[in-house]
N, C-alpha and C positions, 0 to 999 in steps of 0.2 A: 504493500500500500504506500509504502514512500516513495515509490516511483509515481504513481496515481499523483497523489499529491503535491510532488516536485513537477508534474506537467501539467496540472491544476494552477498553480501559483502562477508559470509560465506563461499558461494562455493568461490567465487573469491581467499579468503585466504588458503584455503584448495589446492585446486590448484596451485598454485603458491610456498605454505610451502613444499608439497609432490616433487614438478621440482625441487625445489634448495634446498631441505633436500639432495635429490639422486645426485645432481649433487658435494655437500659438500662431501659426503660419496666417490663416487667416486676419490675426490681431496685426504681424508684420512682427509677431516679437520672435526671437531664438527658441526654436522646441528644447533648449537644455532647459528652459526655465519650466516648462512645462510638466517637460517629464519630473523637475526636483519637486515640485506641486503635487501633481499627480502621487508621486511615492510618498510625500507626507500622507496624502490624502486617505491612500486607501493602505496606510500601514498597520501596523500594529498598534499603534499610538491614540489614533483616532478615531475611536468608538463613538456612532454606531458603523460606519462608514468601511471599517478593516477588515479588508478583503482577503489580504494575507498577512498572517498574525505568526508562524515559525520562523524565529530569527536566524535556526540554522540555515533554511532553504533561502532565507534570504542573500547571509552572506555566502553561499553557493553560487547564486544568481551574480551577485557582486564580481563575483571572482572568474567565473564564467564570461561576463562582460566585460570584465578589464583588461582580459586578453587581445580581443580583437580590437577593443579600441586602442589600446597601444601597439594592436598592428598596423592599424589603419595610418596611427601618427607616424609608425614609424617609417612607412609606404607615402610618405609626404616629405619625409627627410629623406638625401641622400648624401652620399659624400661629393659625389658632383656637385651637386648643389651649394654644397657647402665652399666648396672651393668659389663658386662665384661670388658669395657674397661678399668678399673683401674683408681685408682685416680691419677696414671704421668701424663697421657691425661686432666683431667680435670686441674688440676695445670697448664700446660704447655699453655691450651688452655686460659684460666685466666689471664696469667701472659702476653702473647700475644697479647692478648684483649687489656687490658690496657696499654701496651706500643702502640701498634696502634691507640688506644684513643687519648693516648696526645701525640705521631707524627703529626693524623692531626689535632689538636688544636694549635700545633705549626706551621704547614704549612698553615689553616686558618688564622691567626694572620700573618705570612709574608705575604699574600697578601691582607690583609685587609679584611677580611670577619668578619659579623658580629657570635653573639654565635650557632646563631638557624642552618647558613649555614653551622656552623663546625661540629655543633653537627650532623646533615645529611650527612656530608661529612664523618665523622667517623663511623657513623652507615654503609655508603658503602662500605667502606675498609677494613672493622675489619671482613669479610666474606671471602670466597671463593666460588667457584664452586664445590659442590660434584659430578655432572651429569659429567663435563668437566676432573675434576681431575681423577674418575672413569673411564674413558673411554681409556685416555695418559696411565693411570697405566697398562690398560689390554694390548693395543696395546704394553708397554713396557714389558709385559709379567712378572712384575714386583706387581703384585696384592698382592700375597703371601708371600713375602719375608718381614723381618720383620719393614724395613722404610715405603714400601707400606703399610704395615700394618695401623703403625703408623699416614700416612699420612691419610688413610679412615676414622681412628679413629679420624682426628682432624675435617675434612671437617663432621660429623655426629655432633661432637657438635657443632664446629660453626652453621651448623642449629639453636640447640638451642639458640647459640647468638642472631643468624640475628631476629628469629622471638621477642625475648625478644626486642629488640633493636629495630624492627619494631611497636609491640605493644606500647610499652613508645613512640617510637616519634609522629604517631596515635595518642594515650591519652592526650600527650600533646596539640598536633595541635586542637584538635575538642573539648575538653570538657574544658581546661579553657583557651586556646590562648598558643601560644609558648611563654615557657619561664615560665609559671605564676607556673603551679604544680609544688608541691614537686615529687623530683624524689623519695624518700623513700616510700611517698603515691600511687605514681602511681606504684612502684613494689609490693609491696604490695597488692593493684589490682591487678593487673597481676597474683600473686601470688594463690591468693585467688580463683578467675575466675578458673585457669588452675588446683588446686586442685577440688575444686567443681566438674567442668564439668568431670573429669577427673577420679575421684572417681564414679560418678554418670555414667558414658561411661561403666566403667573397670565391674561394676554390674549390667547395664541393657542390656548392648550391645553383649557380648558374651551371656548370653543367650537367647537374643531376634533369634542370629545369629545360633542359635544351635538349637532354637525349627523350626525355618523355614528352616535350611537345612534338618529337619526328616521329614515335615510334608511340605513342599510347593516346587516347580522347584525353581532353578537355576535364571531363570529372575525375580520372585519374592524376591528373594534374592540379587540382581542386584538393581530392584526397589527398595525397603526398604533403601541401604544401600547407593542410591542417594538423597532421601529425607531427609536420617539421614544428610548429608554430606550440602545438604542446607540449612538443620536447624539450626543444629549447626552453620554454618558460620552466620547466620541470627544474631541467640543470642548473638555471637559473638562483631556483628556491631551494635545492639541496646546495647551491653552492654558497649560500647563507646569504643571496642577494633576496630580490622579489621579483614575483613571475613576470611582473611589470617588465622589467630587465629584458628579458629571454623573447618574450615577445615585439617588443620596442627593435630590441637588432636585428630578428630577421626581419621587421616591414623594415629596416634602413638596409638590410643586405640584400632583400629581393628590389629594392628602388634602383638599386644600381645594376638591375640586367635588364636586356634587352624586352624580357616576357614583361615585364612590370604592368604595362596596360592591360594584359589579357588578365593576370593575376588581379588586378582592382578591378575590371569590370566584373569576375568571375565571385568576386566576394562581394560587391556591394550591398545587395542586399544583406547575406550573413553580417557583414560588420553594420551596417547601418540597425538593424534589427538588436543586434548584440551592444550596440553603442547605447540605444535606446532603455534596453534592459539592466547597465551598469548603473546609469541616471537615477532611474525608479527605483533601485535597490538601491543606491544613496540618499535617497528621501525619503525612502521607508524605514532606514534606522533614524531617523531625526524623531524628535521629541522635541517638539516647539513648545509644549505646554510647561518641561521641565524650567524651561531657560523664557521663558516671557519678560523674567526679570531685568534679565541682560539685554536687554531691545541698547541701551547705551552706550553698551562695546560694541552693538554691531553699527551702528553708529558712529563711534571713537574708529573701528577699525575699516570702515568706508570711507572717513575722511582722512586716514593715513595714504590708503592706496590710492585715493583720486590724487591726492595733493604730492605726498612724498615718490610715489610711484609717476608721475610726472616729470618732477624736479630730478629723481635720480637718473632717467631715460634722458632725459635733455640735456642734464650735466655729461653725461658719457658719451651723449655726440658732440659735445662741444669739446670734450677734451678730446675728441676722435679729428676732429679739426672741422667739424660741418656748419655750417650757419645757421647763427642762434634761429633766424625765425623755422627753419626745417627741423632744427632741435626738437626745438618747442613742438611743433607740431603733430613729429613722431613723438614726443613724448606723452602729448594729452592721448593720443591715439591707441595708446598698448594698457589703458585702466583696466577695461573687463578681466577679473579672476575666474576660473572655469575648472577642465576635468583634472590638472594635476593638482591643483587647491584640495580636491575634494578626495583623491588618493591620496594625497599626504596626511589630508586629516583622522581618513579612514585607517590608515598603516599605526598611526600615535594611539587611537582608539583600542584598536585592536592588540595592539601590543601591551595594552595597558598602562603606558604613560600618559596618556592626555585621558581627561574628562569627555564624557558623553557629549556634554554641550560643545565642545570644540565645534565635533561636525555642524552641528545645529547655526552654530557661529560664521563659522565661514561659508554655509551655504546664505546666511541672508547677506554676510556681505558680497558675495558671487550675487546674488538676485540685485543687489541693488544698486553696484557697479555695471551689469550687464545695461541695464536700463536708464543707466545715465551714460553708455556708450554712444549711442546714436547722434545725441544735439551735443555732447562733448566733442567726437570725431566730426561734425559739419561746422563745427566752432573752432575748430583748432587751428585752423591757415591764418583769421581774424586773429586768435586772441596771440598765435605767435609774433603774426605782422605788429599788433601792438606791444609785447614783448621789446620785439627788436628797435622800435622807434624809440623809449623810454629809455633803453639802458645809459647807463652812466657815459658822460664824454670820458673818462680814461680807463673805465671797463671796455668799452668797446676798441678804443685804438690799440688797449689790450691784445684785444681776443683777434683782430685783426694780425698781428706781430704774432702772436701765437701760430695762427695758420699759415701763414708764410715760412716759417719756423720750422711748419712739419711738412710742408713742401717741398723746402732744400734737402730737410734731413732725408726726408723720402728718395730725391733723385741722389742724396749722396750715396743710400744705401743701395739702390738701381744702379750706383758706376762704382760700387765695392767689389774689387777682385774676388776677395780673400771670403767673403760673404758670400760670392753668386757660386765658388768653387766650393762651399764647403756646404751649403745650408741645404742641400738634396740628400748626403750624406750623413748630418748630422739628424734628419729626420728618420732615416732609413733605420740607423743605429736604434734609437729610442725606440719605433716599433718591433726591431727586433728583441730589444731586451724586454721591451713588455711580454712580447709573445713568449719568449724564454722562461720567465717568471711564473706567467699564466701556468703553464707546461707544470712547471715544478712544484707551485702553490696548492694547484688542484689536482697534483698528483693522484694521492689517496683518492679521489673522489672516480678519478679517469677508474684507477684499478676497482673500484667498486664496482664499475659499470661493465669493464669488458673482464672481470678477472674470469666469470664462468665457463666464458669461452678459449680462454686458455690449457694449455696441458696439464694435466692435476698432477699431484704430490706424487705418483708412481714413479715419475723418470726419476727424478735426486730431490735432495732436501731443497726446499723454499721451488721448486722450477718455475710457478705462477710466478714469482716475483723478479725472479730470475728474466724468464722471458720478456716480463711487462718494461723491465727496467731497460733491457737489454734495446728491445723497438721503442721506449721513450728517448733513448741516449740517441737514435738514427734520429729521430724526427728534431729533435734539438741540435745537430751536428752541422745541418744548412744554417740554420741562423749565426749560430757561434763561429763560425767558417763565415758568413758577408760579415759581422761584426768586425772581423779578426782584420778583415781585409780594407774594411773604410776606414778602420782606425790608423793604419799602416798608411793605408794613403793620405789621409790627413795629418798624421807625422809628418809623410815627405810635402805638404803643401804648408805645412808651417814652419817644418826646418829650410825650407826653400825662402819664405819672406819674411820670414823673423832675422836673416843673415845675410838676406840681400845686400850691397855696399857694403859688408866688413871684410877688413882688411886680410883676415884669416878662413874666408867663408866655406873652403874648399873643405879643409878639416872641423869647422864648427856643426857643418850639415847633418853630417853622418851622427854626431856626437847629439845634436838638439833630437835628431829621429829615432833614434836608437833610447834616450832618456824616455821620449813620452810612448817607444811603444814597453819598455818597461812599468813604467807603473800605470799603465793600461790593460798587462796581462796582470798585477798584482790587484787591480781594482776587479779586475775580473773571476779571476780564481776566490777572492773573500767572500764578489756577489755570490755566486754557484755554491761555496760552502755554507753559507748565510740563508740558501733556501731549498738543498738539498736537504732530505728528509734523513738525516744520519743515525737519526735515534731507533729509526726501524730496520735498517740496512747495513750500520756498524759503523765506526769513526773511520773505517778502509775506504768509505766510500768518495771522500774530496780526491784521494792520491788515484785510488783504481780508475776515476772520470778522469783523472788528467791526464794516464797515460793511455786509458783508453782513447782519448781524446788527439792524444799525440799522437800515435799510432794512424787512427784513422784521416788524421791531414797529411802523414806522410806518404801512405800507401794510396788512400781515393782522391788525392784534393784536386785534380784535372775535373773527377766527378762529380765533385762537391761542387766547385764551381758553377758546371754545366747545371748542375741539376735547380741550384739557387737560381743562377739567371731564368731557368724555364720558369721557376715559380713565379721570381722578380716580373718577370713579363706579364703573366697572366694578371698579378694583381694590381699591375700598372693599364690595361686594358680593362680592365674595371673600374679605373678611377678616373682613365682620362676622361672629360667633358666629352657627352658623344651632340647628337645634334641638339638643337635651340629649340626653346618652345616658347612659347607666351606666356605659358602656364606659371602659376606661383609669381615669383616675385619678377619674372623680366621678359621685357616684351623688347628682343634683341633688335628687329628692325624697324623699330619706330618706339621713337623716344619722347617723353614729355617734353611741352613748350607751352610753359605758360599763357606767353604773348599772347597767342593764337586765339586762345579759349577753347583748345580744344579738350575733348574728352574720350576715352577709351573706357570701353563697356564691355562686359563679358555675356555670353548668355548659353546658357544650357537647353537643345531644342527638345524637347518631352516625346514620348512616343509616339503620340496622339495628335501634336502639334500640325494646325493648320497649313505652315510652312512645310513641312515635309514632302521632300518626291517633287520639287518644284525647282526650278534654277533661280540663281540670281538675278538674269535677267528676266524673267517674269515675275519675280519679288518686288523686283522698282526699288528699292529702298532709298535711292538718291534723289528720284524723283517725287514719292510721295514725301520721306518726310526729312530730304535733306542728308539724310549719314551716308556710307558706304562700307562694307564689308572688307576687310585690312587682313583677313587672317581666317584660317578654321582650322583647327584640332581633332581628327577624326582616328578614334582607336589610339593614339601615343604616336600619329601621324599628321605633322604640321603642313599645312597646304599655305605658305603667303602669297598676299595678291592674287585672290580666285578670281575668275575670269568673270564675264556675263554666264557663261554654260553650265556653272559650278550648279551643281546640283547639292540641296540639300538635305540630309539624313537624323532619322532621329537619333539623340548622343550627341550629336556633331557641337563640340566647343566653338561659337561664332564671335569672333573680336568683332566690335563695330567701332567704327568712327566717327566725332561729330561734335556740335554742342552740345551740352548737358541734358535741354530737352531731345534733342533729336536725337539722340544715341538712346535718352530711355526710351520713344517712341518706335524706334526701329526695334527694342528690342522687348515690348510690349506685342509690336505686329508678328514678330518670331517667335515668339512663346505661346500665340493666342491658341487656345484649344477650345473650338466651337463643339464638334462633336457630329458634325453634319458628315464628315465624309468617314464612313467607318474605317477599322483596319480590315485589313483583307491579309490572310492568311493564303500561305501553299494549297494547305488541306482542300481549300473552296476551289482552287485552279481546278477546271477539267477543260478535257477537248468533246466536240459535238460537231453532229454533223446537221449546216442548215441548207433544205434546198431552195434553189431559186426558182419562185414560179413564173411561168407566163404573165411577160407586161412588165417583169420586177426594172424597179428604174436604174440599177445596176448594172444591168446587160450590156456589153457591150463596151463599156467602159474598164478599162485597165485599172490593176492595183493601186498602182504609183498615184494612179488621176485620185481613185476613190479615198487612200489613206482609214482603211479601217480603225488602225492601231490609232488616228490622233483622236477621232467621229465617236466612235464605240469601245476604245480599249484594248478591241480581242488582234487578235494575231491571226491571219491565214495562214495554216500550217499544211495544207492539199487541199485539192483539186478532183473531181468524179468529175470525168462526161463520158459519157458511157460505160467500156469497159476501162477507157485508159484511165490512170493515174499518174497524178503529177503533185509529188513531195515539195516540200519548201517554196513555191513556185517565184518566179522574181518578179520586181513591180511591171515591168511590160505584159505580163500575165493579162489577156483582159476575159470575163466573165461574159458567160451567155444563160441564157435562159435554157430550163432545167438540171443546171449543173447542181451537186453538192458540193457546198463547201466546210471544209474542214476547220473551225474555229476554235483557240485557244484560251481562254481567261474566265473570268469569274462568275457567276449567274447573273450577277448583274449588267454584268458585261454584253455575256452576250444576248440578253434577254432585248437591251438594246440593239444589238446589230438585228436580230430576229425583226425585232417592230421598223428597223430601217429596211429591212429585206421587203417587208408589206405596204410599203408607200406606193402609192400609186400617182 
C-alpha cells in the first residue's frame, strides 16, 4: 500500500502544480510562486485543505524532484559557455559573493544568531533565480540587450556558487558536525570530486551518447541517460557531497556534447513535471502558521536582498571595470531568490541545524523578491542613468582612472610572454592534480563499488586490493606523467627568462631548471604521500609508488605520452567553443545599440500555433507590424538571416527585431493559437481513389495548370485510364474524363478535392 499511496500523493501534486502553474501564467506571475502556494496549500499544515499529510512521501517527492531540476540547471551551464562569458563576470560575481557573505554575517550577529545559522543564511542570499530572472528579462523583451546580457551571465555562475556553497555546507553538516571541517579541506573535496567525475563524464559520456544514438532508439537513449543521472547523484551522496552535486554535472557534462538538444527536448517534459513536483514539496513542508510571528524578518531579510544584493552586484562590476550606470543596472536586475535558496534551506532543515521556520522564511522572502522583480528590472536603466549622473565629481574621475587602469593592465597582460607561455600549462597542471587527488580521496569508495567484481581472496593474500590498486596506479600514471612534463617545461621557460642578459647565463640555466624541477618532485612525492591511503596498504606504500612509478616512465613513457595526448585531445574537443547561438546570454551577430531603439525579442512557437507550416514571406511580419525575423533556432540548429521561404515549425526559437512595441506585436502574431486549423497527424494520411465524371471541369486540363496540392492539399500520387497506369505522374500530366485519380492526404483534404471534382 505504500506504493498506492506514494502515487496517490503524486497524482495529487501533479494536479494541483498543473491548476495553479496555469492559473500563475495566466496572472503573468512565475509558476515557482504558484507551485510554493499550492504546496503550502494542500500540505500537511493546512487543515481542512491537506491533501497530502506523510512527510516521509513528501521528502521522497523533494528528493525525486531535485534531481532533475538540477539536471535541467545543469543542461543550461556548460563549460563552453562558461568560457564566453569573460573574466568581468566572474570578478564581479566574486566580488558580490563576498560582500553578501559578510552582509549577512553582519545581519546574523545583529540578531543574535549563532555561526552555523549565518553561515546558511548567506549561502541563501548570495544566489539568485536564473529560471525567474530569465523569464522578467524575456517578458521585458530585454534578453538581448547588453545588461540583460550581463544579468544571465551572472544568474549562470551564481549557479556555480549556490551549488559550491551547497556542497561545503552538506560536507560540513554530515561528515564531521557543523563547524568542525576545515573549509580549505572541504573545497578541496569538492574540488577534486567535480574534477574526477567531470573528466571521467567529459570521456565516457559523449561517447557512450554517440555510439547509442547510431546504433539504439531514442528511448534507449532517454533510459541510459536517466540511470547515468541517478548514479551519479548516488556517488554523489555516498561521496559525503548531495545528490544535488551528481546531478548538476552530468546536465553541465551532457551540455557540452553534441546530443544536448535531442537530450533537452527528450526530457522536457520529465524535468519540467519533476521541477514542478520539487516546488510543491517545498511548500508543503512550510508551516506558515508556526512563524506568523516573524512576518518582520521576512521583511528585514527582503530588504537586505533588494538593497544589499544590488549594491554588492554593482560594486563587483565596477570593480570589474564596467560603467556604473550598466552596474547599477545589472545589479537591480539579479534581486529574485529562487530554487537554490530553497535547497539550501531544505539541506540546514534536514540536517538539523537550522529551524523549521528557516524554510518558511526564505520562501516569503523568495515570494516577495520575485514580485518586486518585474517594475525593479523595467526600472533599472532609469534608476542607474540617475545613479550615474549624481555620483561624486572625484568618485567619478575616480572610477574613470580606475578603468583605464584595467585596460593597460589588460593589454599589458595580452603582450606578457612569460604569461601567454605558461598560463595553458599552469591550468593543465591544477586539473590534473585535482583529478589525481579525486583518484586517491575517493579511493575507498571506487573499491567499494567495483571490489565484487574483482578476483577474490583464492589467488594470494589481499589480491582485490592488490588488483584494485595495481589498475588505480595505471589510471593515475597519465596525469603524473603530463604533470611531470609541464612542470619540466616551465622550469626550462623560466630558467630561460629569469637569466636572460646575465653575464653567466649559459651555466645559471641548467642550475635555475634543475633547482625548480627538484622541489617540484619533493612537492610532489609529500602530495601523493599526504593522500595515499597508507594506513590500509602499509607505510611501503609512498617508496613501492615511487619506484613503481619510476619504472613505469622509464620502460612506457613514448606510451605514456601518446596515450595523454589522445586523452588531452578529446577533452580539449569538448571544451572548444563549437558553433554560436543566440540562445542564453549572446546573440553573436547582432549586437545591442542603444541609439537605435532597437529591441530583440525571443519567442517560442507552441505546437498548435497559428504561424506554423507557413513561410516568412507569407507571415509579412515587416509589413504588418514593422519587425523582421534576424534568426531561428531549430533542434540546437541556428539558421541566421532566414530568407522570405523560411518556413516555420512548431519549437522553432524565432529572434525578432524591432521596437519594443513591434517586436512584442510580431511576437504576439507568432505565438497566437486560435484553434481553427486543427493538427493533422500521419495516422489521418491515406490514399483514395477519386473518379472523374462526365463534364468534371478538370478534364483536360494539366496538373501543373490545376495545382491540387496548393487548391485542396492532397497530392496526385497515379493515374487509371483504363487498363494503363501511371505512378507519380509529372505536372504536364493532363486529366480526362473518366479517369481515376489516385489522391494523397487527409479526409479533409480530400473530401475537398472530391467537392472540386463535382463543380460543374
Amino acid at each position: 500500500m505504500h506504493g498506492i499511496d506514494f502515487i496517490q500523493d503524486l497524482a495529487v501534486v501533479m494536479l494541483v502544480a498543473g491548476l495553479v502553474g496555469w492559473l500563475c501564467h495566466r496572472a503573468g506571475l512565475s509558476a515557482v510562486v504558484g507551485y510554493l502556494v499550492a504546496g503550502m496549500i494542500i500540505g500537511p499544515y493546512t487543515p481542512p485543505f491537506s491533501l497530502v499529510t506523510n512527510i516521509g512521501r513528501i521528502e521522497t517527492l523533494a528528493q525525486l524532484g531535485l534531481v532533475f531540476l538540477m539536471f535541467s540547471i545543469g543542461m543550461k551551464l556548460s563549460l563552453r559557455r562558461l568560457r564566453r562569458l569573460g573574466g568581468s563576470l566572474v570578478v564581479a560575481v566574486i566580488v558580490g559573493a563576498v560582500i553578501m557573505y559578510n552582509l549577512a554575517h553582519v545581519v546574523g550577529a545583529a540578531l543574535g544568531w549563532g555561526s552555523v545559522h549565518t553561515v546558511f543564511l548567506a549561502g541563501m542570499l548570495m544566489v539568485s533565480s536564473s529560471a525567474i530572472i530569465s523569464k522578467v528579462l524575456q517578458d521585458l523583451g530585454a534578453t538581448h540587450e547588453k545588461t540583460g546580457q550581463m544579468a544571465m551571465g551572472v544568474s549562470v555562475l551564481e549557479d556555480i556558487v549556490a551549488i559550491v556553497m551547497l556542497t561545503i555546507l552538506n560536507s560540513l553538516t554530515r561528515v564531521s558536525g557543523p563547524g568542525e571541517a576545515s573549509l580549505g579541506a572541504t573545497l578541496g573535496l569538492v574540488s577534486a570530486f567535480v574534477v574526477l567525475a567531470g573528466v571521467a563524464g567529459l570521456l565516457v559520456v559523449p561517447w557512450l551518447m554517440r555510439r547509442l544514438s547510431i546504433t539504439a532508439d531514442n528511448e534507449l537513449l532517454v533510459i541510459v541517460v536517466a540511470g547515468l543521472l541517478f548514479m551519479l547523484a548516488i556517488l554523489a551522496q555516498k561521496a559525503g557531497f548531495s545528490l544535488a552535486l551528481g546531478a548538476f554535472l552530468l546536465g553541465a557534462i551532457v551540455a557540452d556534447t553534441p546530443h544536448r538538444g535531442q537530450v533537452d527536448r527528450m526530457f522536457e517534459g520529465t524535468r519540467d513535471m519533476f521541477s514542478a513536483v520539487f516546488f510543491v514539496a517545498i511548500g508543503m513542508m512550510i508551516n506558515f502558521h508556526a512563524v506568523a510571528h516573524l512576518w518582520w524578518l521576512v521583511l528585514l531579510l527582503t530588504a537586505v536582498v533588494l538593497v544589499g544584493r544590488s549594491f554588492a552586484l554593482a560594486t563587483g562590476f565596477v570593480v570589474a571595470g564596467v560603467a556604473t550606470r550598466e552596474a547599477v543596472t545589472v545589479g537591480l536586475s539579479v534581486t529574485p531568490l529562487g530554487e537554490f535558496s530553497f535547497i539550501i534551506a531544505q539541506a540546514g532543515v534536514l540536517a538539523g541545524v537550522l529551524p523549521p521556520e528557516f524554510q518558511a522564511v526564505v520562501v516569503g522572502v523568495a515570494l516577495l523578491t520575485t514580485l518586486s522583480a518585474p517594475a525593479l528590472m523595467r526600472r533599472a536603466p532609469a534608476i542607474g542613468g540617475w545613479v550615474d549622473r549624481h555620483l561624486p565629481g572625484g568618485l567619478d574621475k575616480g572610477l574613470a582612472h580606475y578603468r583605464r587602469w584595467l585596460g593597460r593592465l589588460e593589454v599589458r597582460q595580452q603582450h606578457s610572454v612569460l604569461w601567454q607561455l605558461c598560463r595553458k600549462r599552469l591550468g593543465s597542471i591544477l586539473v590534473e592534480v585535482l583529478f589525481v587527488s579525486g583518484v586517491l580521496v575517493f579511493a575507498e569508495q571506487l573499491f567499494a563499488a567495483v571490489g565484487r567484481f574483482l578476483p577474490g581472496e583464492g589467488l594470494f593474500p589481499n589480491a582485490q586490493r592488490v588488483v584494485f590498486w595495481g589498475g588505480l596506479t595505471g589510471v593515475t600514471l597519465l596525469p603524473l606523467v603530463a604533470i611531470w612534463r609541464h612542470v619540466s617545461v616551465l622550469a626550462m621557460i623560466f630558467a630561460e627568462m629569469s637569466t636572460a642578459g646575465q653575464a653567466d647565463d649559459a651555466k645559471l640555466r641548467p642550475r635555475v631548471a634543475t633547482g625548480i624541477r627538484v622541489v617540484a618532485g619533493v612537492l610532489l612525492f609529500v602530495w601523493l604521500s599526504a593522500l595515499a591511503p597508507v594506513d590500509r596498504l602499509g607505510r611501503w606504500l609512498p617508496l613501492a609508488g615511487a619506484l613503481v612509478l619510476a619504472g613505469a616512465v622509464t620502460l612506457l613513457r613514448r606510451k605514456l605520452v601518446y596515450w595523454h595526448s589522445v586523452v588531452e585531445t578529446e577533452l580539449q574537443e569538448r571544451l572548444v567553443p563549437g558553433e554560436k547561438k543566440f540562445s542564453g546570454t549572446a546573440a553573436p551577430w547582432l549586437r545591442p545599440h542603444e541609439e537605435w531603439r532597437l529591441a530583440l525579442t525571443e519567442c517560442v512557437l507552441p505546437d498548435l500555433a497559428d504561424s506554423r507550416g507557413r513561410t516568412l514571406g507569407e507571415l509579412a511580419l515587416r509589413t504588418k507590424f514593422g519587425c523582421i525575423v534576424v534568426g531561428i533556432e531549430r533542434h540546437g540548429v541556428t539558421v541566421p538571416s532566414p530568407g522570405r521561404e523560411t518556413v516555420l515549425y512548431p519549437h522553432d526559437r524565432v529572434l525578432l527585431l524591432g521596437d519594443g512595441a513591434q517586436a512584442a506585436a510580431g511576437k504576439a502574431f507568432l505565438t497566437h493559437v486560435s484553434g481553427a486549423a486543427p493538427a493533422v497527424s500521419f495516422d489521418e494520411v491515406r490514399m483514395e481513389s477519386v473518379p472523374l465524371p462526365a463534364g468534371c471541369p478538370l478534364a483536360g486540363r494539366s496538373l501543373a495548370e490545376l495545382a491540387p496540392n496548393t487548391r485542396c492539399g492532397v497530392i496526385v500520387v497515379g493515374l487509371r485510364r483504363g487498363v494503363a497506369r501511371t505512378l507519380n505522374p509529372r505536372g504536364g500530366e493532363k486529366l480526362a474524363a473518366g479517369d481515376d485519380v489516385l489522391v494523397l492526404g487527409n479526409p479533409e483534404q480530400i473530401a475537398a478535392f472530391k467537392a472540386w471534382v463535382q463543380e460543374v
